[in-house]
C-alpha positions as CSV (number, residue, x, y, z in Angstrom):
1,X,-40.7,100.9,-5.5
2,X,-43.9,100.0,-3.0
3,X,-44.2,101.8,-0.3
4,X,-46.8,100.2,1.3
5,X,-46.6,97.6,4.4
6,X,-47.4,94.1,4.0
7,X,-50.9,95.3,5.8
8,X,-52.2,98.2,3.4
9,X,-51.5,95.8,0.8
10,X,-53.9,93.2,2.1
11,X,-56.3,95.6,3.1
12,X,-56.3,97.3,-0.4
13,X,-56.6,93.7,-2.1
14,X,-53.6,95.4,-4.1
15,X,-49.9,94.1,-4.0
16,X,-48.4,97.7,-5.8
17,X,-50.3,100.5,-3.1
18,X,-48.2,103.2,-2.8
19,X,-46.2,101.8,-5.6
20,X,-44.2,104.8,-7.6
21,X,-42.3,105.2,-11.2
22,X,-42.3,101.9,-13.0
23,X,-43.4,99.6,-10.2
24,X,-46.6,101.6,-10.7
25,X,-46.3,100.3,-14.6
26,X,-45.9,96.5,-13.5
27,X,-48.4,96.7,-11.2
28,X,-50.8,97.8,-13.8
29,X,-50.1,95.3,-16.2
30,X,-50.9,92.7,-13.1
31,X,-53.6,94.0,-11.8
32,X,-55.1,94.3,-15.7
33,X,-58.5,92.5,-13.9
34,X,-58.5,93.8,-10.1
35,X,-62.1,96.0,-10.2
36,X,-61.7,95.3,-6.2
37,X,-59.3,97.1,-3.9
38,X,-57.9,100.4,-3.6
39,X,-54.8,102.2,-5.7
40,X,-53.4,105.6,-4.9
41,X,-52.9,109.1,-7.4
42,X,-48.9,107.8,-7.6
43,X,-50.3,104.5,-9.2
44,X,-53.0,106.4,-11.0
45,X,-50.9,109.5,-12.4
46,X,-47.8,107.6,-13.4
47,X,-49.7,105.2,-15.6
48,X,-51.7,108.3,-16.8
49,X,-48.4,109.8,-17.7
50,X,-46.9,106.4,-19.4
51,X,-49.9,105.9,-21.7
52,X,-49.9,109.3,-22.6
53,X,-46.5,109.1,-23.5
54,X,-47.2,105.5,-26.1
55,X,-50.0,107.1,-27.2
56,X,-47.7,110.6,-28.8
57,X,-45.6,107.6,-30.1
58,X,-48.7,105.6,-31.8
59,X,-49.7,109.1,-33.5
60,X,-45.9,109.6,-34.6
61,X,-45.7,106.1,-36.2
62,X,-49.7,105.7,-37.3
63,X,-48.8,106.8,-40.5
64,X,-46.0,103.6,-40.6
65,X,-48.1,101.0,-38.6
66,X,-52.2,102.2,-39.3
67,X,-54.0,100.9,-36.6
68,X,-51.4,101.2,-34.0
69,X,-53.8,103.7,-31.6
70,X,-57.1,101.2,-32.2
71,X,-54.5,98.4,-31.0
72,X,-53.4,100.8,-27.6
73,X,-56.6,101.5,-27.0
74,X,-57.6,97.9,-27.3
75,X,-55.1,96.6,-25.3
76,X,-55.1,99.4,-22.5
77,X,-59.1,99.9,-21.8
78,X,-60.1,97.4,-19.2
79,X,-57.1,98.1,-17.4
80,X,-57.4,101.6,-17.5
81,X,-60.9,100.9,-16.5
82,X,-59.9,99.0,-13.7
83,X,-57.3,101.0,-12.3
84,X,-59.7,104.3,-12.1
85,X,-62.2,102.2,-10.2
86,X,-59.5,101.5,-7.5
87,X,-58.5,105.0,-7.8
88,X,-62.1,106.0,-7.5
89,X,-62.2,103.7,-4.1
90,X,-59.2,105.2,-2.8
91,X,-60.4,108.6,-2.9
92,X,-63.9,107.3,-1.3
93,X,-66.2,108.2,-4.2
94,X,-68.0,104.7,-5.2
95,X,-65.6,102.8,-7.9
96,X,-68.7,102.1,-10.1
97,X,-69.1,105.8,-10.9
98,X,-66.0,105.3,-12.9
99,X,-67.6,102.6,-15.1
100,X,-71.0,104.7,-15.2
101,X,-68.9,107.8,-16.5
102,X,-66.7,106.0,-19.2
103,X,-69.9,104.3,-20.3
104,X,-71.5,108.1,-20.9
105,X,-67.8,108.9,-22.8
106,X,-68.3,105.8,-24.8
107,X,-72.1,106.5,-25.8
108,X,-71.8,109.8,-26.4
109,X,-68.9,109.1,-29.2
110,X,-71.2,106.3,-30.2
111,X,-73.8,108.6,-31.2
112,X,-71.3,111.5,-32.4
113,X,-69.9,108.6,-34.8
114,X,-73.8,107.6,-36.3
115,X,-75.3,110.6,-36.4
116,X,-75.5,113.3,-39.6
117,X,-73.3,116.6,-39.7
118,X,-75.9,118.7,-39.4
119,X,-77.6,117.2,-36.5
120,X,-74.2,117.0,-34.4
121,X,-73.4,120.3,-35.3
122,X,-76.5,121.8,-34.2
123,X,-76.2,120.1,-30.6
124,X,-72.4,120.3,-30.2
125,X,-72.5,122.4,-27.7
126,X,-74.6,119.8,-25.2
127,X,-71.8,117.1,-26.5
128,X,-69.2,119.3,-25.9
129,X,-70.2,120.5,-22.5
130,X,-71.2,116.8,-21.5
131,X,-68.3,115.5,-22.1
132,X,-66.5,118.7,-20.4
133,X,-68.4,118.6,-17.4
134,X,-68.1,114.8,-17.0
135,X,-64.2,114.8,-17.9
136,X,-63.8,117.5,-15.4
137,X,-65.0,115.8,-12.6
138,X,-63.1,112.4,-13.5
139,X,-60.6,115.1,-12.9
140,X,-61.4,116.0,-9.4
141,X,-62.1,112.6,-8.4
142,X,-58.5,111.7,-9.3
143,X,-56.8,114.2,-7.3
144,X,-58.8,113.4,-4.3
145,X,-56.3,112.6,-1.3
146,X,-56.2,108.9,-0.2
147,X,-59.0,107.8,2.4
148,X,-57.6,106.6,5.5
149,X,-57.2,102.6,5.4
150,X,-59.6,100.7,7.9
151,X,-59.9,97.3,8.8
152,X,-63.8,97.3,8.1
153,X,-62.6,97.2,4.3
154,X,-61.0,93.9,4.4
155,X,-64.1,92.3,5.2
């Protein structure tokens, strides 16, 4: 269910604001590509909470399908991606800090995945707290209450 008016929606440059439950899931899957506009912690949280859910059930069946958690993450990133920059915009934190702090995730487990034992072992602790630190305020950022809607942001 939306429960946005016709107006929020053009001003958000996003048909599902407000949307709840599994409107919030379609409206995902259609806005796979929409870096621009604005979605809410509904849209943000219920999609968080669907993903989680596929993802238990690729761990359950990786053993019968290998693979099936590289596919999900394949298939679900730029979305994901996407929809956190809206979220990002809704809460009025800039939407490119989202890509600038799944970039850091992503570099960090590149290096974690090239570099010796020893090495990562000595320095887990900087990893670890990075990666705490950074998750943390992703975090934050999504629980931020909606900005108000003006009609400067159409423009």
């Amino acid at each position: 269910m939306v429960n946005s008016t016709p107006e929020e929606q053009a001003l958000t440059n996003n048909p599902y604001y407000r949307a709840t439950g599994l409107t919030a899931v379609t409206g995902w899957f259609k806005n796979y590509f929409n870096f621009t506009g604005r979605s809410t912690r509904a849209e943000f949280w219920w999609m968080y909470l669907v993903i989680f859910l596929i993802e238990i059930v690729c761990k359950l069946v990786s053993s019968l399908v290998p693979g099936a958690g590289i596919a999900l993450m394949v298939v679900t990133h730029v979305p994901w991606l996407a929809l956190m920059t809206r979220r990002y915009r809704d809460a009025g934190v800039p939407g490119y800090l989202a890509i600038v702090q799944a970039l850091a995730n992503w570099a960090l487990a590149a290096v974690a995945a090239v570099v010796p034992l020893d090495w990562f072992y000595t320095n887990r602790f900087w990893f670890l707290g990075f990666l705490v630190i950074n998750n943390l305020v992703v975090f934050i950022v999504t629980l931020l209450p909606s900005r108000q809607l003006s009609t400067a942001e159409a423009a």
